[in-house]
C-alpha positions, 0 to 999 in steps of 0.5 A: 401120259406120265410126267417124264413124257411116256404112257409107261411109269416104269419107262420114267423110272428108268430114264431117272434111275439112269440120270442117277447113274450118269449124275454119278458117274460125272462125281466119280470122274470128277472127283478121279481127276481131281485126287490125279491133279492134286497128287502131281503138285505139293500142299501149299504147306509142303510147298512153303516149307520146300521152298524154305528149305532149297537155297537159290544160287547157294543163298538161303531163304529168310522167312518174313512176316506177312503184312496184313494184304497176305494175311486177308488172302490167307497167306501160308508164308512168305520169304526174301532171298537177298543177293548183293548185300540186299541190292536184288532180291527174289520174294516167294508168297505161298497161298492155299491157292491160285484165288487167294494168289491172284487176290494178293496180285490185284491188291498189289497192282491196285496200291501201284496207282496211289504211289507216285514215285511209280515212273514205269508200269509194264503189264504182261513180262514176256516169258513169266507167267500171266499174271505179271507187271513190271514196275520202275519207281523212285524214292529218297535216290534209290531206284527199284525195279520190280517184276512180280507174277502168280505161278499156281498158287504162289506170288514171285517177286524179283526186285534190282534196287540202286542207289543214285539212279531213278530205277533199278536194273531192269535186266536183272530184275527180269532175269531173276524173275525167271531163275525164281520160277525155275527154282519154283518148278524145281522145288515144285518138282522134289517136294 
């Protein structure tokens, strides 16, 4: 009796010989699907650069410099769209992926609790993406309200900011939170 369980050697052979085959053809199907996926959606370079490119509203994007957080989840790049002389904006962080995306999230949501002119934090925004947060905070007389969530591999951020009051405009801050991720779907789209 052989190894594999049969009084034939060449039966043995054929059962690895033909786990070969099936090992290999798994790669192939696995390696079909991934080149398939990947030709749907542009390199986190192209996305950036797209995205830099496609004014929202008719406003342009302004590139910034990461900060150091982005730059520990390898950030491909940042940029601020600013409305309303800067009293509402929209941020897109681009990273090389979803991990790295998520990463910058969970470091962001982990410094919320050390802030503690933070007076609202609403996990989960209906609509967005999972994951997302909304957050009501004050500093100095001016209110903010932020809304920010991971789409693929970029972080979205939306922010109402008012001066005088103890938080920004929650419905604004929300509704440009999803023209961010249709102008991402769109941009997504033509790059």
């Amino acid at each position: 009796m052989s190894a594999c369980g049969s009084s034939e050697p060449s039966s043995c052979l054929t059962r690895v010989g033909g786990m070969k085959r099936m090992l290999l053809a798994a790669c192939l199907v696995a390696l079909a699907t991934a080149v398939t996926a990947s030709a749907g959606s542009p390199s986190p370079k192209a996305l950036y650069n797209a995205l830099l490119a496609a004014p929202v509203n008719g406003t342009p994007p302004t590139p910034t410099r990461p900060g150091s957080n982005s730059k520990r989840h390898h950030v491909v790049g940042e940029m601020l769209i600013d409305f309303n002389g800067g009293h509402s904006r929209i941020a897109y962080v681009v990273f090389p992926t979803h991990t790295d995306a998520l990463g910058n999230y969970a470091d962001g949501i982990r410094a919320l609790k050390k802030i503690r002119s933070v007076t609202k934090v609403a996990k989960t925004v209906p609509g967005l993406p999972k994951p997302s947060v909304l957050v009501d905070a004050t500093q100095s007389g001016i209110g903010v309200t932020q809304v920010t969530f991971v789409a693929g591999n970029v972080e979205l951020v939306s922010q109402s900011v008012r001066v005088g009051k103890k938080s920004g405009n929650e419905k604004l801050a929300k509704s440009l939170a999803a023209l961010a991720l249709k102008h991402l779907r769109s941009v997504e789209k033509s790059a």
